[in-house]
VMD Tcl script that builds the backbone (N, CA, C; Angstrom):
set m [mol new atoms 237]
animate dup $m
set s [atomselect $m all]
$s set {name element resname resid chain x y z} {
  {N N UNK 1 A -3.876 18.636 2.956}
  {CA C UNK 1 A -2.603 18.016 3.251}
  {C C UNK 1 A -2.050 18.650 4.524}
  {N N UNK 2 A -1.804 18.040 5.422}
  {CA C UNK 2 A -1.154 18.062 6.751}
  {C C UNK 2 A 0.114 18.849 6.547}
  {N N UNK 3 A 0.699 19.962 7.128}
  {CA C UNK 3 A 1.914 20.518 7.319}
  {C C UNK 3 A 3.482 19.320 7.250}
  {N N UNK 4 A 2.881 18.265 8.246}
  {CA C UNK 4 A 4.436 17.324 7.892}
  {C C UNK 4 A 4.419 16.730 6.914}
  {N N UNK 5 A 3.368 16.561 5.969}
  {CA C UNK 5 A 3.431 16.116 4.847}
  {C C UNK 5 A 4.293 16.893 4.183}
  {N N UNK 6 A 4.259 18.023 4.124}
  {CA C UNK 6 A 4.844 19.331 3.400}
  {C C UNK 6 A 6.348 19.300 3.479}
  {N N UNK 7 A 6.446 19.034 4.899}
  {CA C UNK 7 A 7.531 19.264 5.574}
  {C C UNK 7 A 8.775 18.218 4.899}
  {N N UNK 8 A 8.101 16.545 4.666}
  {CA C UNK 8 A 8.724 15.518 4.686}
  {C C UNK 8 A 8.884 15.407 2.898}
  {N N UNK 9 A 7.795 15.951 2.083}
  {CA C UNK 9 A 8.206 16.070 0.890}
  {C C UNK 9 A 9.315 17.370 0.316}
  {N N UNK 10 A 9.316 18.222 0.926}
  {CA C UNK 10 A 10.231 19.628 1.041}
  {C C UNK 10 A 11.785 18.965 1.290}
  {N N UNK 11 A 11.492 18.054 1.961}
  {CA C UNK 11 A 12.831 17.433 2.587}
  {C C UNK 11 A 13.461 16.996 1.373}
  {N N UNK 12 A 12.615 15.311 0.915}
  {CA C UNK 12 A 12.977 14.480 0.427}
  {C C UNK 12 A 13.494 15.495 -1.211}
  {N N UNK 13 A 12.629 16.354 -1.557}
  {CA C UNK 13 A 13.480 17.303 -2.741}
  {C C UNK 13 A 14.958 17.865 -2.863}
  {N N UNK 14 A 14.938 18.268 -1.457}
  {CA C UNK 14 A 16.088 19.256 -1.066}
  {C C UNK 14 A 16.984 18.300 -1.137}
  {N N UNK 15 A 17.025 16.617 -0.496}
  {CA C UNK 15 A 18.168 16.363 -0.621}
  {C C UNK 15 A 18.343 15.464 -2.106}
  {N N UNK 16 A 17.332 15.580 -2.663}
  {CA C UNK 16 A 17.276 14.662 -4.564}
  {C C UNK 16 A 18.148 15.780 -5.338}
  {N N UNK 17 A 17.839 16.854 -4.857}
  {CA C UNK 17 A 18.449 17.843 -6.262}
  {C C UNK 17 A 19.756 18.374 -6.060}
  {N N UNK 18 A 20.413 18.338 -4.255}
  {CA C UNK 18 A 21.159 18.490 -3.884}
  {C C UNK 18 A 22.776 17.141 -3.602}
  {N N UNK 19 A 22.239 16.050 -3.528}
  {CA C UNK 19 A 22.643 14.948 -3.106}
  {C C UNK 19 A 22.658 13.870 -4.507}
  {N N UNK 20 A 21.422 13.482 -4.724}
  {CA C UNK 20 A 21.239 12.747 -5.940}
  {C C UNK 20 A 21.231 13.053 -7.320}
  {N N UNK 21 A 20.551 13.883 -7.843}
  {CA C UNK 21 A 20.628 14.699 -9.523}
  {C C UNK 21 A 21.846 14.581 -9.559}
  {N N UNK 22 A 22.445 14.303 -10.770}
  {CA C UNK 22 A 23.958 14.240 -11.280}
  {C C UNK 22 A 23.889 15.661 -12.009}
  {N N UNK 23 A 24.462 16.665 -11.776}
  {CA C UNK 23 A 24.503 17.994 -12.529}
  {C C UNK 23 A 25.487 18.122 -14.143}
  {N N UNK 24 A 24.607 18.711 -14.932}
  {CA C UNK 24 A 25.632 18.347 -16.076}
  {C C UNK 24 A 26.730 19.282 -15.742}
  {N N UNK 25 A 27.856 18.511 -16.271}
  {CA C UNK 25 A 28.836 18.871 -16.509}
  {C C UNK 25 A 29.536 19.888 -17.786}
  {N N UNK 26 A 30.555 20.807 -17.096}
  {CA C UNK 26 A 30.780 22.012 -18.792}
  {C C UNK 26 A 31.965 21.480 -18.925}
  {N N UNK 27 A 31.726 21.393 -20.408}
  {CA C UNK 27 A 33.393 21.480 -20.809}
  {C C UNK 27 A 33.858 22.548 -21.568}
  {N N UNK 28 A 35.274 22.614 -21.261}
  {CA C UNK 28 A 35.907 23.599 -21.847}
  {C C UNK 28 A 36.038 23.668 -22.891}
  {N N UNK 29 A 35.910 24.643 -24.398}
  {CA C UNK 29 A 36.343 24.548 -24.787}
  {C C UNK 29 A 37.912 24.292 -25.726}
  {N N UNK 30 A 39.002 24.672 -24.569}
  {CA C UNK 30 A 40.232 24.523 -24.640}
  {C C UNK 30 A 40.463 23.267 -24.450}
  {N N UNK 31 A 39.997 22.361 -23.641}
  {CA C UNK 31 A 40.224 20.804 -23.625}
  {C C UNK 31 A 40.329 19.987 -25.105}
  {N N UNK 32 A 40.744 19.338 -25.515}
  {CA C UNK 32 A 40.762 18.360 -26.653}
  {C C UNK 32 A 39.791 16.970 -26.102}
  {N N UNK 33 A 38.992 16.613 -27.220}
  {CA C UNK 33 A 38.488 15.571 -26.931}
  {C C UNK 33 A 38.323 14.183 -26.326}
  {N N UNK 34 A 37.620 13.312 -25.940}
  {CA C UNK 34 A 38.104 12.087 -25.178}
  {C C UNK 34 A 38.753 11.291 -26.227}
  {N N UNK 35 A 38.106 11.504 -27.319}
  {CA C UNK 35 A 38.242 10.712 -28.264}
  {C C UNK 35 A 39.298 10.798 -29.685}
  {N N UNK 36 A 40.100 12.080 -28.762}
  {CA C UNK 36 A 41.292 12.602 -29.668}
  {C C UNK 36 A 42.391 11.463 -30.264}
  {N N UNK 37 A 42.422 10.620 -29.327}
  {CA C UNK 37 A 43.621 9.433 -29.480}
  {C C UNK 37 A 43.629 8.786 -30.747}
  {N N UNK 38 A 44.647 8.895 -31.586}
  {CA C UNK 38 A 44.450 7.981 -32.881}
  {C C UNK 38 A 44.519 6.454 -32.946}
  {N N UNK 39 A 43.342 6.073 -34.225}
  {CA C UNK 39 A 43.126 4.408 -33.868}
  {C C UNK 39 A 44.689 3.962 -34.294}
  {N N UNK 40 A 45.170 4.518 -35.242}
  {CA C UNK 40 A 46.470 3.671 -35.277}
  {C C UNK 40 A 47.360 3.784 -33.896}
  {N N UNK 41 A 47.350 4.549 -33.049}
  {CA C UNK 41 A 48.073 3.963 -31.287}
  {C C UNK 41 A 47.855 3.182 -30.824}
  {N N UNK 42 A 48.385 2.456 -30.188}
  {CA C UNK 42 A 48.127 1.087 -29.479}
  {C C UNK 42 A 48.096 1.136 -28.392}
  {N N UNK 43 A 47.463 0.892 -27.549}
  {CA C UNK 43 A 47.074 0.926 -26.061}
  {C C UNK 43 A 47.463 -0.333 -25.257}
  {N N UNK 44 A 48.185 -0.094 -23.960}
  {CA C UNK 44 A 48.790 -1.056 -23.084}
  {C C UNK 44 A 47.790 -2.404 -22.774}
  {N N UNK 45 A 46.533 -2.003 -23.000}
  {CA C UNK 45 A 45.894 -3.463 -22.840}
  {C C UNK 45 A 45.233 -3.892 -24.349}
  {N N UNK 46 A 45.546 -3.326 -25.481}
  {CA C UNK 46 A 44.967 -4.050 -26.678}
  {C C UNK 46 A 45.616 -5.351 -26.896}
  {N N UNK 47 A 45.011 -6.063 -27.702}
  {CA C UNK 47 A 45.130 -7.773 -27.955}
  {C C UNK 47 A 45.656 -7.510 -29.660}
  {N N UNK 48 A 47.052 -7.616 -29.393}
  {CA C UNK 48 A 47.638 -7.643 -31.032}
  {C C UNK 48 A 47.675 -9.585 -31.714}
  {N N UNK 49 A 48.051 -9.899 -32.913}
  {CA C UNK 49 A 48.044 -11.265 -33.246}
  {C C UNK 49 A 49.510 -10.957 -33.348}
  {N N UNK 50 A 49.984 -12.741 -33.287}
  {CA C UNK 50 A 51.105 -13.030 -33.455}
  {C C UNK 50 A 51.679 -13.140 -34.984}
  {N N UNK 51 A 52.443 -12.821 -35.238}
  {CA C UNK 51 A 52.972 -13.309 -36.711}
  {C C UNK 51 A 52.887 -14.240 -37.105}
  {N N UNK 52 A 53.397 -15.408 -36.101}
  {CA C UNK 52 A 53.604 -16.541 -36.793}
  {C C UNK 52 A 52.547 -17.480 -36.966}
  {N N UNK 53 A 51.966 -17.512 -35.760}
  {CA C UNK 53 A 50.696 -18.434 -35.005}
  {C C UNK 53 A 49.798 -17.893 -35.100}
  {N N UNK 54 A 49.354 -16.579 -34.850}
  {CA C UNK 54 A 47.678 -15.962 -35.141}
  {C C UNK 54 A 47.278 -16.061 -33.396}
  {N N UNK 55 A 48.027 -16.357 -32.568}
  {CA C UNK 55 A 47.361 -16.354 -31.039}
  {C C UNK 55 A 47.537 -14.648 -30.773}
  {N N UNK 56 A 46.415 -14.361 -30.110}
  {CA C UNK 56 A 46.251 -13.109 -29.805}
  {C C UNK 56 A 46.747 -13.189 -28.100}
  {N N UNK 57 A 47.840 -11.576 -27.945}
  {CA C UNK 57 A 47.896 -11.758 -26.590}
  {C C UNK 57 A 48.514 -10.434 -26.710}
  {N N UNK 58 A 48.463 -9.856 -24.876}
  {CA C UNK 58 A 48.440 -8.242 -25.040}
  {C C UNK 58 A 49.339 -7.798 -25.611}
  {N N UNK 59 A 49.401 -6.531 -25.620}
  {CA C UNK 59 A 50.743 -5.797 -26.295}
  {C C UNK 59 A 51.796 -5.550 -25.234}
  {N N UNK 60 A 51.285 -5.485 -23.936}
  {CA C UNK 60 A 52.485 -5.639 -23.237}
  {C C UNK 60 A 52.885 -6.729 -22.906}
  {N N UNK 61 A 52.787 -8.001 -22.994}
  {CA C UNK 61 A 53.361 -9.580 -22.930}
  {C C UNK 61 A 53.929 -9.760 -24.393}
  {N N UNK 62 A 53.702 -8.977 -25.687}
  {CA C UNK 62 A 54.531 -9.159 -26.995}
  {C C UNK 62 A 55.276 -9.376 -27.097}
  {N N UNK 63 A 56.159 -9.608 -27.936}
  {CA C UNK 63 A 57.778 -9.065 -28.271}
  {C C UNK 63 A 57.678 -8.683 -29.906}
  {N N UNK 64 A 57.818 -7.128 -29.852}
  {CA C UNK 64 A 58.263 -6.151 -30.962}
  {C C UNK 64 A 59.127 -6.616 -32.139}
  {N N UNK 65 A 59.281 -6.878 -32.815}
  {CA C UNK 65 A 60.427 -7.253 -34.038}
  {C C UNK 65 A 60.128 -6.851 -35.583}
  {N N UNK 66 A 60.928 -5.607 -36.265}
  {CA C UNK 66 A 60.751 -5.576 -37.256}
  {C C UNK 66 A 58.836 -4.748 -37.645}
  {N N UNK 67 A 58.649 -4.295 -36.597}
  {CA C UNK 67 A 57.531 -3.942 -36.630}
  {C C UNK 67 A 56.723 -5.213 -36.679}
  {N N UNK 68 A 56.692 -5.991 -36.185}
  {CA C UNK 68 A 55.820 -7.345 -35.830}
  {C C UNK 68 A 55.809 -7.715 -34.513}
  {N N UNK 69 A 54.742 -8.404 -34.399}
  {CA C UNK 69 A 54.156 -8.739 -32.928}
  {C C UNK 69 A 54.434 -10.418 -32.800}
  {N N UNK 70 A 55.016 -10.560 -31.858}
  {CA C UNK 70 A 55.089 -12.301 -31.770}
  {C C UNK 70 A 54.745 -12.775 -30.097}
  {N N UNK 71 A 54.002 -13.603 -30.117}
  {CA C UNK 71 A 53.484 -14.393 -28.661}
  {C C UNK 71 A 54.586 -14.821 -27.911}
  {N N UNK 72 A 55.622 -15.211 -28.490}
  {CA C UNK 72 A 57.061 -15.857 -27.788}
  {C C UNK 72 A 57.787 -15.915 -28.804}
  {N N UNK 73 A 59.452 -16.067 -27.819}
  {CA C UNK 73 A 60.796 -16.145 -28.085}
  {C C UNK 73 A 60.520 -17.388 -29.674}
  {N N UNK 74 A 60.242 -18.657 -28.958}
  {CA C UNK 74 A 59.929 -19.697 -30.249}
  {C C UNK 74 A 59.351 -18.737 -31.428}
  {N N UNK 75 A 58.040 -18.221 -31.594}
  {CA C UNK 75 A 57.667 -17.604 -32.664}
  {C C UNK 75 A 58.631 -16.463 -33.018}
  {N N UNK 76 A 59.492 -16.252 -32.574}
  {CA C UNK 76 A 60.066 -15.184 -33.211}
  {C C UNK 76 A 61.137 -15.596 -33.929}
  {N N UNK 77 A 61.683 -16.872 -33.356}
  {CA C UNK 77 A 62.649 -17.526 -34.333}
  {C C UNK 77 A 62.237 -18.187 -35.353}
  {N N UNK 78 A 61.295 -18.955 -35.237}
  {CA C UNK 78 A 60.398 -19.433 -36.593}
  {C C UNK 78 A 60.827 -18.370 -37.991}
  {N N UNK 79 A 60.897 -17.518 -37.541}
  {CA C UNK 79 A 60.112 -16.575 -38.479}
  {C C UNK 79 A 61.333 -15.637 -39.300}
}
mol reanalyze $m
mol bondsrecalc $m
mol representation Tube
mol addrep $m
């Protein structure tokens, strides 16, 4: 094997393990988990149902009542 062979594979390593390899990552133990969040919280983009109608639409376009979720002003008077 030819020296620039050497040369050009020496290269292409240096910049894979330096540049490309994703290095694992440490975690702390003092951190709390990703997955700490409880399922009963509701998150700004979950899809709650309506009370009245059953149409699903986000939780921030809702309207709150009585601990109930309603799609619109109409469904909330229905009800």
């Amino acid at each position: 094997m030819s020296p620039q062979w050497i040369v050009v594979i020496g290269l292409i390593a240096i910049v894979y393990f330096f540049f490309i390899k994703k290095r694992p990552t440490v975690q702390n133990s003092n951190k709390k988990n990703d997955n700490s969040t409880p399922k009963d919280e509701v998150q700004s983009n979950d899809m709650v149902e309506c009370s009245t109608c059953g149409v699903y639409c986000e939780v921030s376009d809702a309207i709150l009542s009585n601990n109930k979720y309603y799609c619109s002003n109409e469904c909330l008077e229905k009800e």
